[in-house]
C-alpha positions in Angstrom: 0.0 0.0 0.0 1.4 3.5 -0.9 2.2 5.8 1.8 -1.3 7.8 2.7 -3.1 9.0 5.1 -5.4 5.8 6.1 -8.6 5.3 8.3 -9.8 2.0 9.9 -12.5 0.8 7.8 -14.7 -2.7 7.7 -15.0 -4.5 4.2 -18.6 -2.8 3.8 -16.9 1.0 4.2 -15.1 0.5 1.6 -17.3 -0.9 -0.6 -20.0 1.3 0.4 -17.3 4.5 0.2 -16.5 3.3 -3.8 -19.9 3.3 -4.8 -20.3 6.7 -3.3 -17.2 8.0 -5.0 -18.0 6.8 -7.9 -21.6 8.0 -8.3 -20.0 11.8 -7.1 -17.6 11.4 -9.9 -19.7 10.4 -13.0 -24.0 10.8 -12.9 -24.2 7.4 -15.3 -23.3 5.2 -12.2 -26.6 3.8 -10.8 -27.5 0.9 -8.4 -29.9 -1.3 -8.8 -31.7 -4.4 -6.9 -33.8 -5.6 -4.5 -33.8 -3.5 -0.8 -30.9 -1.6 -2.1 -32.7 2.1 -1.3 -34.1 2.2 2.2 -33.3 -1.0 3.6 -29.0 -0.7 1.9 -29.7 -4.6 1.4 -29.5 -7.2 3.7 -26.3 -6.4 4.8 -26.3 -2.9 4.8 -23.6 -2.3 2.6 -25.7 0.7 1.1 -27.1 2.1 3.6 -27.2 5.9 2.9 -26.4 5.8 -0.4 -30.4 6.7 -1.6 -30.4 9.7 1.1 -27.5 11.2 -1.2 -28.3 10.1 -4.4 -32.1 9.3 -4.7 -34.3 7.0 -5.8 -33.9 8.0 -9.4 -30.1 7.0 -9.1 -30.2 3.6 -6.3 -33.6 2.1 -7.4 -35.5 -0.8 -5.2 -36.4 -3.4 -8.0 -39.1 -5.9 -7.8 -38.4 -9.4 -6.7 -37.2 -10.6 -10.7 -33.1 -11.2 -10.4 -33.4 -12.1 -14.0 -35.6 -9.0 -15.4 -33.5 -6.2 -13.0 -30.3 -7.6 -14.2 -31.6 -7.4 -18.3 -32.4 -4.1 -17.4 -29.2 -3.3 -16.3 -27.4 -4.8 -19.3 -29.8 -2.8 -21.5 -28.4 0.0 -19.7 -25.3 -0.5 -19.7 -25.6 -0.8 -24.0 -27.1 3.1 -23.8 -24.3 4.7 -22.0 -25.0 4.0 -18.3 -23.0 2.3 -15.9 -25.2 0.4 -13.4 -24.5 -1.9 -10.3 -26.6 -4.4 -10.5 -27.0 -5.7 -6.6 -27.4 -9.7 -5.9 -27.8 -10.3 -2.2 -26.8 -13.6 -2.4 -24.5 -15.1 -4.9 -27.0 -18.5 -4.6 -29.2 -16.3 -6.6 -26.8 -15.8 -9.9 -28.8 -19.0 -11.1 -31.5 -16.6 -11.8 -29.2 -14.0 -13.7 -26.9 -16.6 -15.8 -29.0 -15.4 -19.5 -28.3 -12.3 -18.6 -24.8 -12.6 -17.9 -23.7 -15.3 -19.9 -25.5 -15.3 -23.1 -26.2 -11.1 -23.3 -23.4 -9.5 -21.3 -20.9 -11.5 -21.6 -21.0 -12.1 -25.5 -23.1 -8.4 -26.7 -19.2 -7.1 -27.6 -18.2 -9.8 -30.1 -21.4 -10.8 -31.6 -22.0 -6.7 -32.2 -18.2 -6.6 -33.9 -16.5 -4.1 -31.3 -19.5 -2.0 -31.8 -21.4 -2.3 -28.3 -20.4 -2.7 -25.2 -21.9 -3.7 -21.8 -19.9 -1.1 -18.9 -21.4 -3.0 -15.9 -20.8 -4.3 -12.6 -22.8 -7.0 -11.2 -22.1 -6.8 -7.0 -23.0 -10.4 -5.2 -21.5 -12.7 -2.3 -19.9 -15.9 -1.3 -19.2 -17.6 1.6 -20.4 -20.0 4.1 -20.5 -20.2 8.3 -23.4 -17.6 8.5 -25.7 -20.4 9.4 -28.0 -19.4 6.4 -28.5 -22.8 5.0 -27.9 -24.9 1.4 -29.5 -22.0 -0.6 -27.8 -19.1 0.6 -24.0 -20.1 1.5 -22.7 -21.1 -1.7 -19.5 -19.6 -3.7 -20.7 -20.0 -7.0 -17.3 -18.0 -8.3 -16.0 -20.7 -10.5 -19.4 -20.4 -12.5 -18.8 -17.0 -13.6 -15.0 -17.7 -14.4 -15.6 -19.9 -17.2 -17.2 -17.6 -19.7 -15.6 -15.6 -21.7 -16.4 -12.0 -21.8 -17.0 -11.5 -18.3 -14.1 -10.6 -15.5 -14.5 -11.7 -12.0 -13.3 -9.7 -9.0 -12.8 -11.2 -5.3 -11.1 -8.9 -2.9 -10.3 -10.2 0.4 -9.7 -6.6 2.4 -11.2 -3.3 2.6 -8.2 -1.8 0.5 -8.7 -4.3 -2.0 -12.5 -3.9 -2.0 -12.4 -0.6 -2.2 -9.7 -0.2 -5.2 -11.0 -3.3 -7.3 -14.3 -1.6 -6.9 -14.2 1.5 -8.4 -11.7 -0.2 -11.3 -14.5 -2.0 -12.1 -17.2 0.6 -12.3 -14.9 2.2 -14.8 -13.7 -0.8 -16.9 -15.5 -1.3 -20.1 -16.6 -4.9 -19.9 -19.0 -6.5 -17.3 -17.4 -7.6 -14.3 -18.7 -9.5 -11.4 -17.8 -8.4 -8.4 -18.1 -10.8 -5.3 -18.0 -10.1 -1.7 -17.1 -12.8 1.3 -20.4 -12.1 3.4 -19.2 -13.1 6.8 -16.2 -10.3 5.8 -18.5 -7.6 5.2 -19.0 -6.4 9.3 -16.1 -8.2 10.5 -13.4 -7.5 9.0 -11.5 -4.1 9.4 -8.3 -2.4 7.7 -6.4 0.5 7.2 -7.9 2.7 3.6 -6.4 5.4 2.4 -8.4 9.5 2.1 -7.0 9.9 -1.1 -8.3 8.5 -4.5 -6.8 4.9 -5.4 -7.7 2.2 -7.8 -6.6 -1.0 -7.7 -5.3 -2.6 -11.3 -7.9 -5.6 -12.3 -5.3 -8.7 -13.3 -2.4 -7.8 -11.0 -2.5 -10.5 -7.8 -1.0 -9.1 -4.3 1.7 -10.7 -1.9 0.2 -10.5 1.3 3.4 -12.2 2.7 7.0 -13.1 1.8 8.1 -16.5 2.3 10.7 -19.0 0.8 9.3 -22.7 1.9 5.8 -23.0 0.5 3.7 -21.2 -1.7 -0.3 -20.4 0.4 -2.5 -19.1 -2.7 -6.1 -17.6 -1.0 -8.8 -16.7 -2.7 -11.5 -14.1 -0.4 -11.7 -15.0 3.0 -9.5 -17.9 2.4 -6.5 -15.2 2.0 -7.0 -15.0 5.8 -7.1 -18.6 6.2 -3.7 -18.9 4.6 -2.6 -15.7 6.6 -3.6 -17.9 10.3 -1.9 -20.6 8.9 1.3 -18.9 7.4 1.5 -17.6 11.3 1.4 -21.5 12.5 3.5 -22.3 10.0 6.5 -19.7 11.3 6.3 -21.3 14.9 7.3 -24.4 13.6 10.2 -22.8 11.1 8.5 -23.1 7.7 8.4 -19.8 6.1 4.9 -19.6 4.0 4.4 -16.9 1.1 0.6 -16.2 0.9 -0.7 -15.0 -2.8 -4.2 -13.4 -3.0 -5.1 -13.2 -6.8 -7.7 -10.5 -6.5 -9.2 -11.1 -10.0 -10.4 -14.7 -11.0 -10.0 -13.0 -14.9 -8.2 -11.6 -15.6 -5.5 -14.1 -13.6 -1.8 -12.9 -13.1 -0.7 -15.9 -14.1 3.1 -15.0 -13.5 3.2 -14.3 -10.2 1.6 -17.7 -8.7 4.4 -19.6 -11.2 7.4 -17.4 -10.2 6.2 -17.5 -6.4 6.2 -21.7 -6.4 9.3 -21.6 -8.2 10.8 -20.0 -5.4 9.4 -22.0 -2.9 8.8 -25.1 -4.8 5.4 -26.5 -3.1 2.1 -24.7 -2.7 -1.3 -25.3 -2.2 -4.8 -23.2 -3.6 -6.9 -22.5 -0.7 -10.9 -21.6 -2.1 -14.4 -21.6 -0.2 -15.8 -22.8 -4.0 -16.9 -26.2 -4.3 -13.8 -28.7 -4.5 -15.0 -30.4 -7.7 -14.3 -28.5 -10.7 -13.3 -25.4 -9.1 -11.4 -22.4 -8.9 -8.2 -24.4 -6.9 -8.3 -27.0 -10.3 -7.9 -23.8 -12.7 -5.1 -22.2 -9.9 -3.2 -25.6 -9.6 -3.2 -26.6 -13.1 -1.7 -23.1 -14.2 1.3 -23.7 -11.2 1.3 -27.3 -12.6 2.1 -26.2 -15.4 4.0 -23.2 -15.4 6.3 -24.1 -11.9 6.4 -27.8 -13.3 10.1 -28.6 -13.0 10.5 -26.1 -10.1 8.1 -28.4 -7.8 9.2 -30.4 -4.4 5.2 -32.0 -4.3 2.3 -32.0 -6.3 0.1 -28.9 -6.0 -2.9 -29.2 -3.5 -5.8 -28.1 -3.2 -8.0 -27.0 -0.3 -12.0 -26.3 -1.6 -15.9 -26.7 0.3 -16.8 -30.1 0.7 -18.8 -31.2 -2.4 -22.4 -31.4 -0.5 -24.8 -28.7 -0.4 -23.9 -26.7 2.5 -25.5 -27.6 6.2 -27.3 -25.6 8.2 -26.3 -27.4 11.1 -23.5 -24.7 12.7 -20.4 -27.8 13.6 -21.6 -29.8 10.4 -21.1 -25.8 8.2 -17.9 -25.2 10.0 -16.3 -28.4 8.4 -16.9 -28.1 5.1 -14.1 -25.0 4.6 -10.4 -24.9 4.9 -9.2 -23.3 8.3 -6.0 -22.7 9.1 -5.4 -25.2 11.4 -5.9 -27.3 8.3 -4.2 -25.6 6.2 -1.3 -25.7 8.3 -1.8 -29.4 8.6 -1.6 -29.6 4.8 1.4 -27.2 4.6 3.3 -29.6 7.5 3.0 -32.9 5.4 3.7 -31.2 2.1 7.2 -29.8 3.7 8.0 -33.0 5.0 7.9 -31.5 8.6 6.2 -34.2 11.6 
């Protein structure tokens, strides 16, 4: 992080101060989704943003994921710039027309001629005790089409910097947010106006023994366990990429060829996931370099419990990260 003046701010702050910024600096950002005005969503990450800007600017929708969201693209074709607001990322399965076959594709089919300048906000994440349909991190889905770009900070600097990049990038991005992070987690911002680069991963830690790649709240994960790690002597570097796509490639392979193990930490489903798309690129890239075969940490492939012990095993923590990390060094 640059040197700045910085304040203390939780993961909704800074999401919620982007979106403000944002709208201040250019009158074609909108928001718009369900209990986004008065109620700032279920997890008031907007609240206050309609007392500035108005209705006319952050509009309640009615309950139709799939009809606000083709709005929104429609939008975005005439020369707005909406955020489109899906309070829980279970609900993409209602949006993935939309996305996939509109969005996503609107800039080839139309030969470079139209383009869709839109973010769609949503969230990931399990332990909130909120059941099968509403815990899921559906990330991977998103990741595998071309023409969209997939954003997944893991602190409030990132959130807020990836944010407003991705208001102002030309191409729909979606943009998802760890729910349990939201209220709880809390980190130093800068005043002054930053951007974070879309495709450029962050070292969140320097290390030379294994290689702990993060993705969202599993950044912090691999952070707990890089601090087990130390007390034991193995030194852990922890990568967070920050963007899904585009994916700095380079810095996950030169990273493992320095340490020459790693492992891809994700709260997606294991089974054709985002840790099989982040180990095969290592795999291949870091191939001759490796000590171990990359690993991956992912959910549990059942639908999530509701059940609060039976939830809290079906992510990575870092006590089981660091077991992983342990056997992988050869350390007892």
């Amino acid at each position: 992080m640059p040197d700045a003046i910085t304040r203390e701010l939780t993961f909704a702050q800074a999401v919620r101060e982007a979106l403000a910024e944002e709208m201040r600096r250019d009158a074609r950002v909108c928001i718009l989704g369900e209990d986004v005005a008065e109620a700032g969503t279920p997890f008031k990450v907007l609240s206050g943003l309609v007392e500035e800007f108005g209705t006319e600017r952050v509009v309640d929708t009615p309950i139709s994921e799939a009809g606000f969201t083709g709005l929104a693209v429609g939008a975005a074709m005439t020369g707005l710039r909406p955020v489109v607001d899906i309070m829980f990322g279970d609900f993409l399965t209602l949006t993935m027309d939309q996305m996939v076959n509109q969005a996503a594709k609107i800039h080839y089919m139309s030969g470079g001629k139209w383009r869709v300048p839109m973010v769609l906000r949503t969230t990931l994440g399990a332990t909130r005790r909120s059941a099968a349909q509403h815990s899921q991190s559906l990330h991977a889905w998103l990741c595998h089409v071309p023409g969209l770009k997939v954003v997944i900070p893991s602190t409030p600097y990132d959130a807020k910097g990836l944010m407003k990049s991705a208001i102002r990038d030309e191409n729909p991005v979606i943009f998802f947010e760890d729910k349990m992070m939201h209220h709880k987690l809390k980190g130093p911002v800068p005043v002054e106006e930053y951007t974070v680069p879309l495709g450029v991963a962050d070292i969140k830690r320097v290390g030379t023994d294994i290689t702990l790649v993060g993705t969202s709240s599993m950044v912090q994960v691999a952070l707990g366990a890089a601090d087990l790690l130390a007390e034991i002597g193995i030194s852990a570097e922890v990568i967070d990429p920050r963007t899904l796509w585009p994916l700095d490639e380079k810095t996950l392979i030169e990273s493992t060829k320095k340490t020459s193990r790693a492992i891809v930490i994700d709260e997606g489903y294991h089974r054709y996931g985002v840790t099989a798309e982040l180990a095969s690129v290592i795999a291949e890239g870091a191939f001759y370099s490796l000590d171990g075969p990359v690993l991956r940490m992912g959910a549990m492939h059942i639908p999530i419990p509701f059940s609060p012990p039976l939830e809290d095993l079906t992510v990575a923590t870092p006590r089981t990260v660091f077991e992983a990390a342990r056997k992988l060094c050869g350390k007892r």
